[in-house]
C-alpha positions as CSV (number, residue, x, y, z in Angstrom):
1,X,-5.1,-3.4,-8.3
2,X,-2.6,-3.7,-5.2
3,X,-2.2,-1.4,-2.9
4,X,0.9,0.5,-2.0
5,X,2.0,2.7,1.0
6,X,2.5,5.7,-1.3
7,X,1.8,7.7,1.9
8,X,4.7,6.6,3.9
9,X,6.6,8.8,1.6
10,X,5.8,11.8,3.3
11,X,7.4,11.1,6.8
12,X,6.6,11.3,10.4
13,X,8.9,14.8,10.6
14,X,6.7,16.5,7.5
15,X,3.2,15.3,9.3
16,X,4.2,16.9,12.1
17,X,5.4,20.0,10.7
18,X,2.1,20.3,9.0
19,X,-0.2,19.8,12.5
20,X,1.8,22.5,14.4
21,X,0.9,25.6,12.2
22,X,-2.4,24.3,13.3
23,X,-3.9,26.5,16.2
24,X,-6.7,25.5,18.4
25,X,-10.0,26.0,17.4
26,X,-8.8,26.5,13.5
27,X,-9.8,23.6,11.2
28,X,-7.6,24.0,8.5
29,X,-5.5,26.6,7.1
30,X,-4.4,27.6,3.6
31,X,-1.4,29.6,3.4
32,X,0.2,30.1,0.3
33,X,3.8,30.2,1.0
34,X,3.8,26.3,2.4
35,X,1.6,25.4,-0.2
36,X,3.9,26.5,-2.7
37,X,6.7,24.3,-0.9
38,X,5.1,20.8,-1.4
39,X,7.2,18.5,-3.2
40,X,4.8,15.8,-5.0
41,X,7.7,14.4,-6.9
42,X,8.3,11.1,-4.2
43,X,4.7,10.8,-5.8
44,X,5.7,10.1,-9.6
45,X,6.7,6.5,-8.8
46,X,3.5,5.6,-8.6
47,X,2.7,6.8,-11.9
48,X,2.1,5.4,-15.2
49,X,2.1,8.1,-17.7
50,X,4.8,10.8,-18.5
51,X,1.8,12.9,-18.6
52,X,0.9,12.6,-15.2
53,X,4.1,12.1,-13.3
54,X,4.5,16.1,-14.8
55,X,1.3,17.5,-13.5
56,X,1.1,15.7,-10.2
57,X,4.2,18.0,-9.2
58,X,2.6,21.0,-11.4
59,X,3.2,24.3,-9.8
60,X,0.9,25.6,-7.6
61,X,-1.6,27.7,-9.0
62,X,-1.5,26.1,-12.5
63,X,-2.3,22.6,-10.8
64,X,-4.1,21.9,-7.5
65,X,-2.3,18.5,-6.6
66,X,-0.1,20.4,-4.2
67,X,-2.9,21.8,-2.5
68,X,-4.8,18.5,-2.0
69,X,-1.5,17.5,-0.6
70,X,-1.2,19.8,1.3
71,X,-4.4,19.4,3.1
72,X,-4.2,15.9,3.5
73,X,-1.1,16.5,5.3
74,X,-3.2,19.3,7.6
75,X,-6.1,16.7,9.0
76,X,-5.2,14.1,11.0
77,X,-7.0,11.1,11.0
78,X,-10.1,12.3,9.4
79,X,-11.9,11.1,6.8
80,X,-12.0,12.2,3.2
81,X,-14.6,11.7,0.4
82,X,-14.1,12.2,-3.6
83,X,-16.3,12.5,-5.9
84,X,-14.5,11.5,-9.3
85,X,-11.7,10.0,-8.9
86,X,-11.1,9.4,-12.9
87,X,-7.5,8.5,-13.4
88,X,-6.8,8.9,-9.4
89,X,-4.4,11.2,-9.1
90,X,-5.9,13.7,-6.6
91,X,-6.7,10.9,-4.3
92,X,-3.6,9.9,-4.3
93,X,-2.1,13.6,-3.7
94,X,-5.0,13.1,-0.8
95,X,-3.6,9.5,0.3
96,X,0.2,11.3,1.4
97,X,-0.9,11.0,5.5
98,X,-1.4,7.4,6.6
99,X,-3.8,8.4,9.5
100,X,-6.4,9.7,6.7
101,X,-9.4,7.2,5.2
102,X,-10.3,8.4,1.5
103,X,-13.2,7.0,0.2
104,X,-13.6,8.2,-4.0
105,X,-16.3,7.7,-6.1
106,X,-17.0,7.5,-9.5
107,X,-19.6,6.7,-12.3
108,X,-17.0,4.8,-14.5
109,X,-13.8,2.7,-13.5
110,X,-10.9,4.7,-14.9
111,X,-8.2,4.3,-12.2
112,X,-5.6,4.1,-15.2
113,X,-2.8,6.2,-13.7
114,X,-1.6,4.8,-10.8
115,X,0.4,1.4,-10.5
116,X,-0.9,0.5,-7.3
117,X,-3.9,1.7,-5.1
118,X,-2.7,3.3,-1.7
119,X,-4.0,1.5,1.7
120,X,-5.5,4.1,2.5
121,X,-8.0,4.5,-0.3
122,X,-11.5,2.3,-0.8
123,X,-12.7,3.2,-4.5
124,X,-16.3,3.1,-5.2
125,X,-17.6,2.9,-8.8
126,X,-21.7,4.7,-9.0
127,X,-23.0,7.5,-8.0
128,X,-22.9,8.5,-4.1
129,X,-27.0,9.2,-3.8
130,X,-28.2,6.4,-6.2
131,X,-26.1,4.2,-4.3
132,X,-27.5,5.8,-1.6
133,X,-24.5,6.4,0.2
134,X,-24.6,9.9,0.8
135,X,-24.6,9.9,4.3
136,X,-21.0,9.5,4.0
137,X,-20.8,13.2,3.0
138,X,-21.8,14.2,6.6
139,X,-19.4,11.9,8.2
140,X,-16.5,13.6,5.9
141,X,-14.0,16.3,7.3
142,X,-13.1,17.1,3.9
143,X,-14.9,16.6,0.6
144,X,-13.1,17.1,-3.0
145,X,-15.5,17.1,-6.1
146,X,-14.2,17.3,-9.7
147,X,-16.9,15.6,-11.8
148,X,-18.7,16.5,-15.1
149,X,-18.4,20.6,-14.6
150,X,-22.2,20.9,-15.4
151,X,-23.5,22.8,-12.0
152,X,-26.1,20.2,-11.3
153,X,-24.3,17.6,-9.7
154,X,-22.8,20.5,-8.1
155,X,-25.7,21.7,-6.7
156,X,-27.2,18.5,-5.4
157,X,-24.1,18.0,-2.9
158,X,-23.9,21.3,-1.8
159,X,-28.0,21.5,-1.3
160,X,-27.4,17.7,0.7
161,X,-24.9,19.4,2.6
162,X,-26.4,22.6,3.6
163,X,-29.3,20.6,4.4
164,X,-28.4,18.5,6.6
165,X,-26.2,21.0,8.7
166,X,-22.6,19.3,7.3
167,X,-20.0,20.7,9.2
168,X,-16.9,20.4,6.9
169,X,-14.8,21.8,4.3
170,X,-15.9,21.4,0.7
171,X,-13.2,21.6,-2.2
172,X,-14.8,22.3,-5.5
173,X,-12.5,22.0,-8.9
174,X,-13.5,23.7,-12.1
175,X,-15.7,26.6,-11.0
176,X,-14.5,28.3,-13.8
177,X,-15.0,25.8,-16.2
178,X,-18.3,26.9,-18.3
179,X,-21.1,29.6,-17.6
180,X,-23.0,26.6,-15.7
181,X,-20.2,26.3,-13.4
182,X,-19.6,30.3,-12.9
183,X,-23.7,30.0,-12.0
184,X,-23.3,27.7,-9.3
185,X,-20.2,28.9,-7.5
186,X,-22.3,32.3,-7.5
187,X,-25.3,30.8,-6.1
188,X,-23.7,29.2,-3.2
189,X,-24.2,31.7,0.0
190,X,-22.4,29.9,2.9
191,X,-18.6,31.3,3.5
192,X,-16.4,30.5,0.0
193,X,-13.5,31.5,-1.1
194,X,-12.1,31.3,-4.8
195,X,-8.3,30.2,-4.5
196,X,-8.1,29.4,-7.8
197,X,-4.4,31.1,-7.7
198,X,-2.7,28.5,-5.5
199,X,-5.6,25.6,-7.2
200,X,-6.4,25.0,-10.5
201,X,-5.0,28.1,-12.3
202,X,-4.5,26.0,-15.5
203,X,-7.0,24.2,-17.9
204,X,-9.3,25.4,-20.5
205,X,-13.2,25.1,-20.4
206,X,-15.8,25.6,-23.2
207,X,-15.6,28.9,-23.7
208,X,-11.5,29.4,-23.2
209,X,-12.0,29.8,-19.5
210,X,-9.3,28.5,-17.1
211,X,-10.8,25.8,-14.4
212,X,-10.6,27.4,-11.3
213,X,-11.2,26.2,-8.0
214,X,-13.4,26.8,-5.2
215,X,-13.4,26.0,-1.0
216,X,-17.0,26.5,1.0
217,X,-16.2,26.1,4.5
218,X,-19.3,25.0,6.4
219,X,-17.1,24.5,9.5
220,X,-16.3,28.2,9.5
221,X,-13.0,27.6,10.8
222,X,-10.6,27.9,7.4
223,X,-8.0,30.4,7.3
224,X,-6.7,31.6,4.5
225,X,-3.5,33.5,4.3
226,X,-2.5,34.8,1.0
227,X,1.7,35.8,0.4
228,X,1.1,39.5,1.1
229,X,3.4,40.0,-2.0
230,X,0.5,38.7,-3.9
231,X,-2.7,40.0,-2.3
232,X,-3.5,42.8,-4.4
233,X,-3.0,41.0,-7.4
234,X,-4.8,38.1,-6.3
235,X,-7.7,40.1,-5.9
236,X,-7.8,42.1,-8.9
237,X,-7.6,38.8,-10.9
238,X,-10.3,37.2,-9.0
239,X,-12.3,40.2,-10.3
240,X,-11.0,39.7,-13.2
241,X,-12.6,36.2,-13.6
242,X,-15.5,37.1,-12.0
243,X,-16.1,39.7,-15.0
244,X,-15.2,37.1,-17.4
245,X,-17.8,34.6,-15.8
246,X,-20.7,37.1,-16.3
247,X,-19.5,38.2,-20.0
């Protein structure tokens, strides 16, 4: 597969808008209002499927693309690891700032979706521990796992990561996804927050559940900062899904 510079799309003006909401000291913020803003559409180029080229501008909350975006855009040359990159479309939401390395694993090769690979991206097919790779985990500012939604895998990165004092910002999708998933997210005792309401609002699990995701911030410098329009109901629906998880 080529490679493409997908991420010049995003230009010098937007990076720079993005590092000055940054304050010192603060690793990375969320804020709902400029998440909502992202426009992923430049991105649809690069696509193959009608399918895709739709959800990769999904709106916020029903998809999480935006907010990968979105983060990529925050961290400046840092490096990023995926685990499952499947048909690559949240690495290359990830890829939008140049001055980022993403490194993406998965089991299979099934980088169907995008035309070209950005520069910016290395793709490695295995798992990250048998390949005994994992030390890349620690080096990683930001980590984004969407793999088979079973807890287990799950649990093995976070336990490697708590372990071994990781210091980063860990993106779990599908915490929503089955009563295994529900079981981890709950287990998990570092700071988390569930912003499944500006992530992955939309999907449907086993069991009719939506997908939800998930941020642990080991770094303890993530601010989140909710539209305040939306706070209360944010809130009451995270309870909400919290109920439904248990049921």
């Amino acid at each position: 597969m080529r490679r493409c510079r997908a991420n010049l799309l995003f230009d010098v003006y937007v990076l720079n808008r993005f590092v000055k909401i940054l304050k010192p000291g603060i690793k990375v913020q969320i804020v709902y209002d400029e998440i909502r803003k992202i426009d992923n559409s430049p991105l649809k180029q690069h696509l193959k499927r009608r399918k895709h080229k739709k959800i990769i501008n999904g709106r916020a909350g029903r998809e999480h693309y935006k907010l990968l975006t979105y983060l990529g855009l925050q961290l400046q040359g840092k490096f990023i690891v995926e685990l499952g990159t499947h048909h690559g479309l949240s690495c290359l939401a990830l890829s939008v700032n140049p001055t980022n390395e993403i490194r993406t694993y998965d089991i299979v090769a099934e980088l169907k979706a995008l035309h070209h690979l950005p520069s910016n991206v290395t793709t490695v097919i295995g798992n990250i521990f048998d390949l005994h790779e994992e030390h890349y985990l620690l080096k990683a500012d930001l980590i984004f796992l969407d793999t088979a939604h079973t807890g287990e895998f799950e649990w093995q990165v976070y336990s490697y990561l708590k372990n071994n004092n990781y210091r980063g910002i860990i993106v779990y999708d599908d915490i929503l996804w089955s009563d295994e998933m529900v079981a981890f997210w709950q287990k998990i005792d570092v700071p988390k927050y569930d912003i499944t309401d500006i992530g992955h609002g939309g999907g449907k699990g086993p069991r009719g559940n939506i997908s939800g995701t998930g941020v642990v911030d080991f770094s303890n410098q993530i601010v989140i900062k909710r539209s305040p329009e939306n706070s209360i109901v944010a809130k009451i629906e995270a309870l909400f899904r919290t109920l439904v998880g248990k049921g």
